[in-house]
TORLUM-35403 format. One record per residue (C-alpha): residue number from 1; x, y, z. Coordinates in Angstrom, 2 decimals. Example, Ala and Ser with C-alpha at 12.3 -4.5 7.8 and 13.67 -1.06 7.14 Angstrom:
2
R   pos      east     north        up
R     1     12.30     -4.50      7.80
R     2     13.67     -1.06      7.14
//
This chain:
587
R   pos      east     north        up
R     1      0.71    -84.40   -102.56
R     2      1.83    -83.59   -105.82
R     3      3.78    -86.15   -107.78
R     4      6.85    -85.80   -109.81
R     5      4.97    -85.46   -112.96
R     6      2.81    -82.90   -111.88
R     7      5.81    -80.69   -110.63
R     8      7.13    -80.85   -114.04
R     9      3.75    -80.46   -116.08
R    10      3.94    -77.40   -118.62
R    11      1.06    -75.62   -118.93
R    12      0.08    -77.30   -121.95
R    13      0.42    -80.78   -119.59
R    14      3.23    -82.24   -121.69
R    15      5.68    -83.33   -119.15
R    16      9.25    -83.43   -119.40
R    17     11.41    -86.31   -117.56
R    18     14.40    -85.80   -115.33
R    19     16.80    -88.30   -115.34
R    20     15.89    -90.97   -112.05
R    21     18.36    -89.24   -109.24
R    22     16.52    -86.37   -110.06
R    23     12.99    -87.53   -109.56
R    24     14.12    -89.49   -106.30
R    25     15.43    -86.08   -105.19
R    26     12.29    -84.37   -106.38
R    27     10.32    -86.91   -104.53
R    28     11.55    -87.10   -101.17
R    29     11.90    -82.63   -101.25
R    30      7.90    -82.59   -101.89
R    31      7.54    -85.16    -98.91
R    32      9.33    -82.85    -96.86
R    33      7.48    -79.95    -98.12
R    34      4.08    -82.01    -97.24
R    35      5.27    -83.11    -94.28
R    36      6.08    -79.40    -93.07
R    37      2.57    -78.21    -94.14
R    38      1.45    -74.87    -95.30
R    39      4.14    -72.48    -94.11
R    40      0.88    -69.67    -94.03
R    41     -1.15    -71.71    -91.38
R    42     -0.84    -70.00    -88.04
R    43     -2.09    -73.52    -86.90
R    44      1.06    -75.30    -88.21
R    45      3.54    -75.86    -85.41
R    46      6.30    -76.00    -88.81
R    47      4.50    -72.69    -90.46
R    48      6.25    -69.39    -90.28
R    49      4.23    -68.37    -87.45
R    50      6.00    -70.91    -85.45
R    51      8.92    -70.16    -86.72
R    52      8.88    -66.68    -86.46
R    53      8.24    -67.05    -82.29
R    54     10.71    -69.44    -81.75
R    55     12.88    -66.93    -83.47
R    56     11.65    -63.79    -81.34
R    57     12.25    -66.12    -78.35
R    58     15.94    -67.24    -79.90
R    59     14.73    -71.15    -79.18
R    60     15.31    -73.82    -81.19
R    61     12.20    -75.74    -83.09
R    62     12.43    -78.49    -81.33
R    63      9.47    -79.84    -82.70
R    64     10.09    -79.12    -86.79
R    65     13.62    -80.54    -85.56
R    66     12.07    -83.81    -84.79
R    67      9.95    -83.79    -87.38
R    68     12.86    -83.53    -89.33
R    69     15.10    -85.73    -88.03
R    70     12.15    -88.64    -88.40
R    71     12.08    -87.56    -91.91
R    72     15.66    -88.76    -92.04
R    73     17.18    -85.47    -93.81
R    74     20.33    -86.59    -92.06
R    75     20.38    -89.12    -94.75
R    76     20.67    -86.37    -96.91
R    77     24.17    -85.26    -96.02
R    78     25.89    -89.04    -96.19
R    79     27.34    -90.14    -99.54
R    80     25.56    -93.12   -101.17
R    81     28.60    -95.55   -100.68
R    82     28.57    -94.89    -97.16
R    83     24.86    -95.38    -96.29
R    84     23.18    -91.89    -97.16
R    85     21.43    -90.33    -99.92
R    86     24.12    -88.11   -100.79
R    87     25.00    -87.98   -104.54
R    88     25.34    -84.61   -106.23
R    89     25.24    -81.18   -104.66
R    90     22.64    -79.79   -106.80
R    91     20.02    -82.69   -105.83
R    92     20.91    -81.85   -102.14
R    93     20.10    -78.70   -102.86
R    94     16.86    -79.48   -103.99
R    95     16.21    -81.63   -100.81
R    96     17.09    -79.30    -98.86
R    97     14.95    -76.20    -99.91
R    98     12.08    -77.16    -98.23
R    99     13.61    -76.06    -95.16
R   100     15.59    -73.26    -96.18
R   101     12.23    -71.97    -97.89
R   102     10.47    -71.78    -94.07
R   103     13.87    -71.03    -92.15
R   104     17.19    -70.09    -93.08
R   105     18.46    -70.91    -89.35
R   106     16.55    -74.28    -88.96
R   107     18.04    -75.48    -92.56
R   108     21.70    -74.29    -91.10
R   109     21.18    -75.79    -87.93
R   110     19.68    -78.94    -88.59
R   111     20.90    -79.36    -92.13
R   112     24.15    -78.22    -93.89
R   113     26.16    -77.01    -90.86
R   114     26.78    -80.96    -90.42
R   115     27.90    -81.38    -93.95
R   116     30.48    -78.59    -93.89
R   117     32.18    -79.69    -91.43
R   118     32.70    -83.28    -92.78
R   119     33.10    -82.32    -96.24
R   120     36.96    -83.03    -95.16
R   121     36.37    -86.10    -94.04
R   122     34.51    -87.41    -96.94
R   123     37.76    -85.83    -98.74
R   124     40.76    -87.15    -97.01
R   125     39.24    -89.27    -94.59
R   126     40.46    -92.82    -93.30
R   127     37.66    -95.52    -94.40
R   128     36.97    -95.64    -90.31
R   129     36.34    -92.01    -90.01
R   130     34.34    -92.34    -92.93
R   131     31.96    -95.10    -91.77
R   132     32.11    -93.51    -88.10
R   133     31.17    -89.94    -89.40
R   134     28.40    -91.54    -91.69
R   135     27.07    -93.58    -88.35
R   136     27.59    -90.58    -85.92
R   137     24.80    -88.63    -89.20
R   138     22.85    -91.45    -89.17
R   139     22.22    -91.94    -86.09
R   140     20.65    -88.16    -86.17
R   141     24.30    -86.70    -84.51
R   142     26.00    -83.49    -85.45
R   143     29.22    -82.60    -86.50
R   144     30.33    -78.86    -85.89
R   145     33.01    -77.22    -88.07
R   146     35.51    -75.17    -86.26
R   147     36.80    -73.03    -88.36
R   148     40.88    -71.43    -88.59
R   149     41.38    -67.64    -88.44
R   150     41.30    -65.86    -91.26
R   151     41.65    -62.19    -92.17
R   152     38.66    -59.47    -91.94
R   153     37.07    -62.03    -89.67
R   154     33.70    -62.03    -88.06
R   155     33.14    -63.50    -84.57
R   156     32.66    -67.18    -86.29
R   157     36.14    -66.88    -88.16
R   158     37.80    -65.61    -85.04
R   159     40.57    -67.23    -83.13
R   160     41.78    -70.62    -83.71
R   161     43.01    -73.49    -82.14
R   162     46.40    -75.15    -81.91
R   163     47.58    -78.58    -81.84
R   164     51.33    -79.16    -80.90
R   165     53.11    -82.51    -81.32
R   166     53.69    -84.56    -78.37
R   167     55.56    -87.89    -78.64
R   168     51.38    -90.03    -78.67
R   169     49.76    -87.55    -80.39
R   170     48.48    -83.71    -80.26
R   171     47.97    -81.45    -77.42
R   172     45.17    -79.24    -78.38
R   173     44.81    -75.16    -77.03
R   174     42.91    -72.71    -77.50
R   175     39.25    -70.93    -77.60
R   176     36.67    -69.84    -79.63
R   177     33.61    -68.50    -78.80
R   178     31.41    -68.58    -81.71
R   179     30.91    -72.22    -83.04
R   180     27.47    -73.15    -84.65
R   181     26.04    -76.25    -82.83
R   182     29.37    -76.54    -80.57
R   183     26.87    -77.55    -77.85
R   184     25.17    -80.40    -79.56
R   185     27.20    -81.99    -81.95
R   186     28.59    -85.23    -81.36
R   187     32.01    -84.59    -83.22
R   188     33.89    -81.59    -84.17
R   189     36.19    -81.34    -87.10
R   190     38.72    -78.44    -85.99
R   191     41.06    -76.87    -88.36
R   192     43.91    -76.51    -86.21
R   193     47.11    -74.35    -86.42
R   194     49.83    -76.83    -86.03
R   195     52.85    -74.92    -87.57
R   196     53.56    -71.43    -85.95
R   197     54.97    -70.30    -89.33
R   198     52.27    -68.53    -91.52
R   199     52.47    -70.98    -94.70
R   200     50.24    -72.82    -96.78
R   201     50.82    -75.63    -94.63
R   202     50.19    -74.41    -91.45
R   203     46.88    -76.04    -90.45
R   204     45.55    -79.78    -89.81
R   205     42.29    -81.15    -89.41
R   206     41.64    -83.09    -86.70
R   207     38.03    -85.07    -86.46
R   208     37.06    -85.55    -82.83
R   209     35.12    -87.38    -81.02
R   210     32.96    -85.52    -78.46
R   211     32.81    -87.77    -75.61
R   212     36.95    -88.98    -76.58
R   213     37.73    -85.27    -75.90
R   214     35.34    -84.11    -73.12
R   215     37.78    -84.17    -69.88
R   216     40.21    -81.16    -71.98
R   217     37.10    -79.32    -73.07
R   218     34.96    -76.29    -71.37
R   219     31.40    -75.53    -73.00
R   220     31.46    -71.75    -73.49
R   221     28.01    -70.00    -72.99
R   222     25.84    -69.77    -75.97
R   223     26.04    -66.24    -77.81
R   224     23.59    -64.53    -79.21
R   225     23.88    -63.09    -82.70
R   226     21.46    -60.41    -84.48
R   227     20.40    -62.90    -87.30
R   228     20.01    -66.91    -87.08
R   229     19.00    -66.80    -83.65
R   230     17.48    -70.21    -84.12
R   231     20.86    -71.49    -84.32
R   232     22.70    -72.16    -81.30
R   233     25.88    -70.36    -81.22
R   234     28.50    -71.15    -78.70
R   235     32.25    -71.83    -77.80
R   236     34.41    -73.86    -76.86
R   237     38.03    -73.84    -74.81
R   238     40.65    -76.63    -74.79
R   239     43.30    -77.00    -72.83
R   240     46.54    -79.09    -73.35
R   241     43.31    -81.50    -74.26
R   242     45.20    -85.10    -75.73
R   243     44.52    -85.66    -78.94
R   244     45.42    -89.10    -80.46
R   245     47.45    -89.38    -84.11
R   246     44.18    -91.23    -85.56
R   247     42.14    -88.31    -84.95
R   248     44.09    -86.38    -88.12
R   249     42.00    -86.17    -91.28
R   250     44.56    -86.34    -94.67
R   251     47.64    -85.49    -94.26
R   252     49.61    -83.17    -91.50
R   253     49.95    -79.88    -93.17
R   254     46.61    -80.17    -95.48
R   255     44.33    -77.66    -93.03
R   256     43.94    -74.89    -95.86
R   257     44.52    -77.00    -98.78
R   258     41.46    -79.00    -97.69
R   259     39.63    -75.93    -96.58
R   260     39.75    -74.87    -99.96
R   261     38.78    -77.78   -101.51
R   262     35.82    -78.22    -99.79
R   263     34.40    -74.70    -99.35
R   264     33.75    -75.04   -102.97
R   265     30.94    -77.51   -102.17
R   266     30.10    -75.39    -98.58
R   267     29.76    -71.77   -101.07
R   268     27.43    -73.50   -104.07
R   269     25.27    -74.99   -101.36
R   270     24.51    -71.75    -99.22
R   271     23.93    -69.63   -102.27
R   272     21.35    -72.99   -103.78
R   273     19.63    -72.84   -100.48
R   274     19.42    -69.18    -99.84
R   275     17.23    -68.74   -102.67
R   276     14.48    -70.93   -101.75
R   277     14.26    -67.99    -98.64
R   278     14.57    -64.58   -100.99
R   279     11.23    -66.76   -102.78
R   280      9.03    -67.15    -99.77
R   281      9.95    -63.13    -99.70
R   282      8.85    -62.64   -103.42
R   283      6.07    -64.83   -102.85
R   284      4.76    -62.55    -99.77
R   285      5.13    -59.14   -102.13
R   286      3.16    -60.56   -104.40
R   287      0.52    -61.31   -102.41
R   288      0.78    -57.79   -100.96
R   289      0.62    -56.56   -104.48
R   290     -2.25    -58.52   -105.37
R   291     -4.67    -58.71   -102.38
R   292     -8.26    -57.46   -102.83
R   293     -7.27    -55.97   -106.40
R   294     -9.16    -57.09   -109.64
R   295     -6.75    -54.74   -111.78
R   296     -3.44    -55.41   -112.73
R   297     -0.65    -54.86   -110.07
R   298      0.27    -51.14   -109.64
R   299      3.04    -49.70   -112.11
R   300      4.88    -48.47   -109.44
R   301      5.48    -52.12   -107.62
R   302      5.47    -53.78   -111.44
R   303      9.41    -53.04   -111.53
R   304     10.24    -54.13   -108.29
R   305      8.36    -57.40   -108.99
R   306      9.65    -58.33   -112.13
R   307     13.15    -57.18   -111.38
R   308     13.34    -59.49   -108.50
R   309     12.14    -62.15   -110.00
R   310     14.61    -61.93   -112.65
R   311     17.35    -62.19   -110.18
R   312     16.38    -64.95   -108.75
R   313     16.11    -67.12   -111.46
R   314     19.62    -65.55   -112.08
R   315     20.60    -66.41   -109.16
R   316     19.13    -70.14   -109.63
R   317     21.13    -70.53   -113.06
R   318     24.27    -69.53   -111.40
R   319     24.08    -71.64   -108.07
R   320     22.78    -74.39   -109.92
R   321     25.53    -74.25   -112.77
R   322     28.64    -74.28   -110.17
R   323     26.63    -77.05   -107.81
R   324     26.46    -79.14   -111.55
R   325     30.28    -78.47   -112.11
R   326     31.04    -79.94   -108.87
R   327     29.96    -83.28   -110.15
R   328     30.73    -82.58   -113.91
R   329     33.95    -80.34   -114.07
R   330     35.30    -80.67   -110.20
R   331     38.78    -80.09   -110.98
R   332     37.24    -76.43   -112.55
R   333     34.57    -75.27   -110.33
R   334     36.97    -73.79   -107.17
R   335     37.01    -69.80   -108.75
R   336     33.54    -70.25   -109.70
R   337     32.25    -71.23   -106.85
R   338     33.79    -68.35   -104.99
R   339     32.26    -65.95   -107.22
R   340     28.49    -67.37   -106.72
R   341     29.21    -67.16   -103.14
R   342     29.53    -63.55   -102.93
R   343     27.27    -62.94   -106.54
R   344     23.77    -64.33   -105.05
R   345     23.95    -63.58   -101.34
R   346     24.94    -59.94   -102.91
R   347     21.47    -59.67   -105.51
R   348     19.84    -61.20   -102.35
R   349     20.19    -58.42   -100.12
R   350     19.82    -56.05   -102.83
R   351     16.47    -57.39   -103.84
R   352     15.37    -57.30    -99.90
R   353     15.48    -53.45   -100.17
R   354     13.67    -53.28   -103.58
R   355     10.55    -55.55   -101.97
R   356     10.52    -53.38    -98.96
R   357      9.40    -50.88   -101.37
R   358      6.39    -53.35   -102.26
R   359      6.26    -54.56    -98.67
R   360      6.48    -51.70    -96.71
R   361      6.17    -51.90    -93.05
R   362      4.01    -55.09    -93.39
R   363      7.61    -56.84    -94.54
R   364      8.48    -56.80    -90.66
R   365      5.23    -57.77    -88.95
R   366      5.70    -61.26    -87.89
R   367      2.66    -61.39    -86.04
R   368      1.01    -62.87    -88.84
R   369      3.03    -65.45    -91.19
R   370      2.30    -64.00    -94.75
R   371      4.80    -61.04    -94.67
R   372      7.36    -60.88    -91.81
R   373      9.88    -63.59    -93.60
R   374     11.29    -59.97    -95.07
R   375     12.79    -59.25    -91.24
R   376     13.68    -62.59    -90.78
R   377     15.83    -62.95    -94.10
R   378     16.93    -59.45    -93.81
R   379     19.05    -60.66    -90.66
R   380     19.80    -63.69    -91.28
R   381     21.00    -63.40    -94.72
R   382     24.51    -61.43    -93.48
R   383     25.19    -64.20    -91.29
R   384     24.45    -67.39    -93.14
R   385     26.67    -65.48    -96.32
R   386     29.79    -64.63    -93.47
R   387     29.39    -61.27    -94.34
R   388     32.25    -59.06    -95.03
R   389     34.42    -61.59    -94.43
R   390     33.01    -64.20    -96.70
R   391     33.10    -62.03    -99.40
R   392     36.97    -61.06    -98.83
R   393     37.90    -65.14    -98.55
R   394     35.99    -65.12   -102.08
R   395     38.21    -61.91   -103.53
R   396     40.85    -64.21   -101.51
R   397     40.24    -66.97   -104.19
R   398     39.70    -65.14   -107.13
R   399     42.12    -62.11   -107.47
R   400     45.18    -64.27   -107.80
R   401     43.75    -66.19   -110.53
R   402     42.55    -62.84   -112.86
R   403     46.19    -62.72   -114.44
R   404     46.66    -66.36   -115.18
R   405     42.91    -66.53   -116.56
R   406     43.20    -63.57   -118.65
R   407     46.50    -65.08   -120.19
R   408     45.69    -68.59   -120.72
R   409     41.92    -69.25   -120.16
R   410     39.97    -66.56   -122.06
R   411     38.81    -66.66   -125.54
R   412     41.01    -69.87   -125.72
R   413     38.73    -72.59   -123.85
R   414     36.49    -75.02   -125.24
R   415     32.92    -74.61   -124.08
R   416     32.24    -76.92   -121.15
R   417     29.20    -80.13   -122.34
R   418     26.04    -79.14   -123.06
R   419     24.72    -81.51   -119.81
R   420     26.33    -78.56   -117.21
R   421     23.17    -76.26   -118.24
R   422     20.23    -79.14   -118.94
R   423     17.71    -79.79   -116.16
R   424     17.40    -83.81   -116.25
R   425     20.99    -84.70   -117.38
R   426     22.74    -87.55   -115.90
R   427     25.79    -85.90   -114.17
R   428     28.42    -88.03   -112.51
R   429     28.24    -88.70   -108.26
R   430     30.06    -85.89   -106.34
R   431     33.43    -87.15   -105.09
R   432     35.24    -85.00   -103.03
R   433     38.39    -86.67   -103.54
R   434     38.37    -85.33   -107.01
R   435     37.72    -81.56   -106.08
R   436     40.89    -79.63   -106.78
R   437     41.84    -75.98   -106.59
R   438     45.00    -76.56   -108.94
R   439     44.53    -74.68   -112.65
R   440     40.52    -75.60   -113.79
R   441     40.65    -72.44   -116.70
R   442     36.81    -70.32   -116.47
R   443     34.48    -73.10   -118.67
R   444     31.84    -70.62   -118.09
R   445     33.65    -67.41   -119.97
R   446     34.01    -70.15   -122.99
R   447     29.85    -70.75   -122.56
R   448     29.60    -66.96   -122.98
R   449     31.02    -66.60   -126.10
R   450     29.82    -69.80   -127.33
R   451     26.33    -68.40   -126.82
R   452     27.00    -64.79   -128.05
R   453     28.37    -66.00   -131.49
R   454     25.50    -68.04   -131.89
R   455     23.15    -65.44   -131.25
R   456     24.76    -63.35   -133.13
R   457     22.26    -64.12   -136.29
R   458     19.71    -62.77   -135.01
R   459     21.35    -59.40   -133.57
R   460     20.10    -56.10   -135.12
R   461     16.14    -57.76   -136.16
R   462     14.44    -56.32   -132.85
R   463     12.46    -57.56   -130.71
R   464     13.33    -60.17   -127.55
R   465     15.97    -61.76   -129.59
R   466     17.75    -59.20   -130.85
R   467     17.92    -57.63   -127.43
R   468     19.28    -60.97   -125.79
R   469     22.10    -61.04   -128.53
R   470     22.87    -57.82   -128.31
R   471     23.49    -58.02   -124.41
R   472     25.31    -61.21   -124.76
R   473     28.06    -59.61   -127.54
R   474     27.95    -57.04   -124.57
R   475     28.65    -59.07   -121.91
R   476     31.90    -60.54   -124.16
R   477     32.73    -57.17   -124.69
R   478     33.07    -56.66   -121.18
R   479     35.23    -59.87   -120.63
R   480     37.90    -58.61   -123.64
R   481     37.78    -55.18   -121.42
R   482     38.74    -57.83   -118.20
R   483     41.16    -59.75   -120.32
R   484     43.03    -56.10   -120.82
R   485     42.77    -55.04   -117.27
R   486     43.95    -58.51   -115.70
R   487     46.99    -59.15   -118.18
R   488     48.73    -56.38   -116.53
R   489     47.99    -57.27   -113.07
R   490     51.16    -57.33   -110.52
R   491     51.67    -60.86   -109.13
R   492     49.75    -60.98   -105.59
R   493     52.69    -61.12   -102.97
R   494     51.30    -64.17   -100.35
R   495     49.53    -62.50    -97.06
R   496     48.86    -59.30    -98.87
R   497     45.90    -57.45    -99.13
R   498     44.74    -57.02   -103.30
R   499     43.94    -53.76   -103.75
R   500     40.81    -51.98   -103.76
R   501     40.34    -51.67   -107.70
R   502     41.44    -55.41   -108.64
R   503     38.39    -56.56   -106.35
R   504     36.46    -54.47   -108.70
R   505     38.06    -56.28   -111.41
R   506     36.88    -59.32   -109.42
R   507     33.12    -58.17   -108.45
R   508     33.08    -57.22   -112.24
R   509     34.24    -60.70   -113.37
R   510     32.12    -62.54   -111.23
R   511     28.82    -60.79   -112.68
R   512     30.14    -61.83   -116.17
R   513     29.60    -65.65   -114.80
R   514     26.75    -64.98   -113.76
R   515     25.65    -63.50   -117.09
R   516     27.23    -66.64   -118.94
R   517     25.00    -68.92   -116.30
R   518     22.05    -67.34   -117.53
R   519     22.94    -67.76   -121.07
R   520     23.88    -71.54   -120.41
R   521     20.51    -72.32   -118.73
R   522     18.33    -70.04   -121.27
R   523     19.96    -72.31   -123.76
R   524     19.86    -75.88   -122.17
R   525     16.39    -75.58   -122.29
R   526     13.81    -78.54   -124.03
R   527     10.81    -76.54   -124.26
R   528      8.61    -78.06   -121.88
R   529      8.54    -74.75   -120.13
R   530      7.55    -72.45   -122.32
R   531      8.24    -69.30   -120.10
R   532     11.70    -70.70   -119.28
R   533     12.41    -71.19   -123.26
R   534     11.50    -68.05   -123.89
R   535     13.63    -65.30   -123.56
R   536     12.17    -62.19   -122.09
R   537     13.29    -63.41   -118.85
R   538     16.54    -63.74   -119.50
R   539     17.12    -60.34   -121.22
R   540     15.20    -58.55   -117.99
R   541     18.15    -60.84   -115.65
R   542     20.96    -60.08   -118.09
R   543     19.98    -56.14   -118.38
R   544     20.02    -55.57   -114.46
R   545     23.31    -57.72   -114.35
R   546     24.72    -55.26   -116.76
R   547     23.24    -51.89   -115.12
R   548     25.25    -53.10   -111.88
R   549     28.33    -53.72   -113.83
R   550     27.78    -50.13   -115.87
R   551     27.09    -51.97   -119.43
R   552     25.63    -49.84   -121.70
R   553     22.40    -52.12   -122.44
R   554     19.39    -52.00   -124.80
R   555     16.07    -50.74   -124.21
R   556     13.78    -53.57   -122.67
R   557     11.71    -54.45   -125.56
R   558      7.94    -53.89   -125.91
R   559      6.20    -56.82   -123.71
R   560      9.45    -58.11   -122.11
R   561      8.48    -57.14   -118.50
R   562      4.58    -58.06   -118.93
R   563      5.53    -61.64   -119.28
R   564      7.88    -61.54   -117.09
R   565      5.37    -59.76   -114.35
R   566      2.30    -62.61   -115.70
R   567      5.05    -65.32   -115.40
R   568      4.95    -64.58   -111.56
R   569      1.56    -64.12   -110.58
R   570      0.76    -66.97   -112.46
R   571      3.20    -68.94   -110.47
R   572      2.17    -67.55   -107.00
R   573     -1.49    -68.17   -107.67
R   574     -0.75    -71.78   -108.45
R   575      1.67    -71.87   -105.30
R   576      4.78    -73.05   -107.35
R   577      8.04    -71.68   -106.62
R   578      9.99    -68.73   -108.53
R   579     13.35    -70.31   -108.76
R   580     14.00    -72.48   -112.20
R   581     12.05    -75.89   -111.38
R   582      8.65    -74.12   -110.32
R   583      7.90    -76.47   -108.05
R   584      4.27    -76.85   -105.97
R   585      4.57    -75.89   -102.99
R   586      2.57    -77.05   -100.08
R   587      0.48    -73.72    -99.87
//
């Protein structure tokens, strides 16, 4: 098993330190990873063959489930002070990757699924629901989220319930048929509709107990869904069910504040997870790239290669800049984490097409384990992102905020501290109590053109350099053309649907972030990774960001994309990951 050290070994063997959360987190993720085995053994009742028939047979892995729960990955999902291991999103992230790498479903199912739902507990929870939700995780229990209605929504946000006042409590109505792990969880945290009137205070959240609420409750039969089919989807139906007045979580009234509070936390985590799956994908069209062949990899699969791999380490910098903000900046983070939500799961799908072009028809044979995790993510990456209507609660976030930021936040913020961007920092615990969706300004748009006026020295000389400053002073460019657009936007009237071109305003924002994450990350680096410090990576991730927005960008220089393309098969050969830490992977 490799160590700590050994995961963060250059290739000249100096190693660089992470700060001691870190390395615990590091630790117990390549324990997991061990303890999972090589993904590519079809002997391996964890590997992807496994996987991939429990999946064709829409089971659960019941046995990588136990193995998991005697891991104690539960642990993962309880903060510190209450018994668990739970101390900053981005280290959960980490922990939980192993799973997510093998099975987007299982690490759902198993994993987060359980967290999101008592995010608002650990929020605005009484000290007993606190200790009894940390117990109920502990114990191995699950907790199921049940969402609220919202608009453009999929069978998982549709219908609601509703909780009316009755002189001991709530009476509690309704039915919804698509609830992940409604069947097994031992509590559900329901975001109920407890004022008729369609206000921002017209939801509560009510945390209850499974066995407290069973007489008023009818299991619904489970549902099956094109992708995650190793989750188990199914409903439930209340009716007039008595619900007592301890069971409310925060105030009465506080349903969508909390909701948006928390999703904050919920939207970094799904897009730092998904990743570790779009890699097992990269690392499979390499292989098909590479097998049998002495020569260099064919010109016509070099781009695909290389351009992928670019956006994921994108992808990387940005989830793992707004899961850092959470603990750093979390009265700041809510419009940025709505904007990675919908950013990486986007790049994700579109790099899926681009390695079907490497990939071919061998991307959806699961018969074997080394290529079919293309199908598998392919499906299960719509669901596990909300789809459309994930992507409109995102626009939901961020439209109304354009105006305010182009007024008050752009060009005007300081930059946010150096620590956001550098691997190893000590950042402060997550608290949820402190995440706030009131004001926060756009820290990152101040790290942009912090970054582009200091590379501006070198703009003009040629080479990699030249070509990174150059695309930064583009990418401010673009936000001055935002700041222009936004200033004249029409206030958003509440319940109405933004119009079609300020979402473009929006999609076009959000891929400046994810430019300035980039930057940030490029910049934070120490040098122990040499491919990381350099910066022909970066300039290959910032020039496809900028062909999506319709930048005009420079000319990849001369040898960019050949260390970008060695870069990878250097790191599949040695089975590390492609994402920013490079991790060994059990292989």
């Amino acid at each position: 098993m490799a160590t700590t050290a050994e995961i963060f070994a250059d290739r000249t063997g100096r190693v660089r330190t992470p700060g001691s959360e870190e390395t615990a987190a590091l630790d117990r993720a390549t324990r997991l990873d061990t303890s999972l085995g090589d993904p590519h053994d079809p002997a391996n009742p964890h590997g992807l063959t496994a996987l991939f028939a429990a999946d064709e047979r829409r089971e659960v892995p019941a046995e990588t489930e136990r193995l998991l729960a005697e891991s104690g990955l539960a642990a993962e999902l309880v903060p510190a002070e209450y018994g668990g291991r739970l101390t900053r999103a981005d280290l959960l992230a980490k922990a939980l990757r192993p799973v997510f790498r093998r099975d987007v479903a299982l690490g759902f199912g198993f994993g987060i699924t359980s967290l999101f739902a008592t995010s608002a507990v650990w929020a605005a929870g009484t000290e007993r629901q606190r200790h009894d939700t940390a117990a109920l995780l502990l114990g191995q229990g699950r907790a199921a989220i049940v969402h609220h209605e919202l608009a453009h929504a999929n069978a998982i946000l549709r219908d609601e319930f509703t909780a009316r006042r009755t002189a001991g409590g709530r009476l509690l109505g309704g039915r919804k048929d698509v609830i992940i792990n409604a069947a097994r969880a031992g509590a559900y945290v329901v975001y109920a509709r407890t004022d008729p009137a369609r206000t921002p205070r017209s939801h509560s959240v009510l945390l209850l107990d499974r066995e407290q609420v069973a007489r008023g409750a009818r299991h619904l039969p489970r549902v099956e869904t094109s992708g995650m089919r190793g989750c188990q989807f199914s409903g439930l139906e209340f009716t007039d069910c008595p619900v007592p007045d301890d069971a409310l979580v925060g105030r009465p009234g506080e349903g969508v504040a909390l909701a948006l509070r928390t999703y904050q936390v919920n939207r970094c985590l799904i897009a730092g997870t998904v990743v570790a799956a779009a890699d097992t994908v990269l690392h499979s069209a390499v292989r098909a790239a590479t097998a049998g062949r002495s020569r260099p990899v064919a010109a016509r699969r070099r781009g695909p290669l290389t351009g992928v791999f670019a956006d994921l380490l994108a992808c990387d910098s940005m989830a793992t800049v707004a899961l850092r903000a959470l603990s750093l900046l979390p009265d700041r983070t809510h419009v940025l984490a709505a904007a990675v939500k919908y950013v990486v799961p986007d790049l994700l799908r579109e790099n899926l097409e681009e390695l079907t072009t490497v990939l071919g028809a061998r991307g959806y044979d699961r018969a074997g384990s080394h290529y079919g995790a293309l199908d598998k993510l392919v499906r299960d990456l719509p669901v596990a992102g909300l789809g459309h209507a994930g992507t409109a609660a995102c626009h939901a976030v961020i439209v109304p905020q354009l105006r305010a930021l182009a007024e008050r936040a752009w060009f005007q913020e300081e930059e946010p501290p150096p620590e956001l961007f550098r691997a190893g920092a000590d950042l402060p615990a997550l608290d949820y109590r402190l995440l706030s969706i009131a004001g926060g300004g756009d820290f990152l748009a101040a790290s942009l053109v912090g970054s582009a006026a200091r590379l501006a020295e070198v703009r003009g000389v040629g080479g990699q350099m030249a070509a990174l400053a150059d695309l930064a002073e583009g990418f401010v460019t673009e936000l001055r053309a935002l700041r222009e657009a936004c200033r004249t936007l029409p206030p958003l009237t509440p319940g109405t649907r933004p119009d079609p071109a300020v979402c473009v305003l929006s999609d076009r924002y959000a891929l400046v972030l994810a430019a300035a994450a980039v930057l940030g990350v490029w910049e934070g680096q120490d040098g122990s990774d040499p491919f990381l410090a350099a910066p022909a990576w970066a300039v290959l991730a910032l020039t496809r960001i900028g062909d999506r927005i319709g930048l005009p960008v420079p000319d990849l220089p001369e040898g960019c994309a050949d260390m970008v393309l060695q870069e990878l098969v250097r790191r599949f050969r040695a089975g590390r990951s492609c994402l920013l830490d490079g991790t060994v992977q059990a292989h």
